[in-house]
C-alpha positions, 0 to 999 in steps of 0.5 A, a space after each residue: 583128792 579124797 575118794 567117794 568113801 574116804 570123803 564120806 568117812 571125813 563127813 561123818 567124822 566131823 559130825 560126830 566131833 561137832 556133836 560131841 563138842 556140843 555135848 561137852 558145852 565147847 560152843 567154840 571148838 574148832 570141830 564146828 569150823 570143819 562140818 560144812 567144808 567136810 560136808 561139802 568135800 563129801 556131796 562133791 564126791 556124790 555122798 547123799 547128805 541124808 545118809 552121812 547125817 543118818 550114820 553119824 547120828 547112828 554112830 554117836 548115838 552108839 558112842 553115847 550108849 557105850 559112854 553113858 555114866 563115864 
């Protein structure tokens, strides 16, 4: 069983992939399929789902500053 921050992390992880998939125009990819079990997984452990949404938004916007132009 995933700990509180362990499950936290996954949340935001599979967010950050889903996002990123959208951005490259993969409607299908599989990392859309792991949101919402990883979400869920993560608000079972007591994770509020405005902060995993806040730092993965924080995260891939830091990804997409340190990418631009690539």
């Amino acid at each position: 069983m995933l700990s509180a921050s362990q499950a936290r992390e996954a949340a935001i992880q599979a967010i950050i992939a889903s996002q990123k998939a959208d951005r490259a125009g993969r409607t299908n990819d599989p990392a859309h399929r792991k949101v919402v079990p990883a979400i869920d997984k993560a608000r079972a452990a007591g994770c509020n789902m405005h902060e995993l949404s806040d730092e993965a938004d924080r995260r891939y916007g830091q990804w997409l500053i340190n990418n631009a132009g690539r």
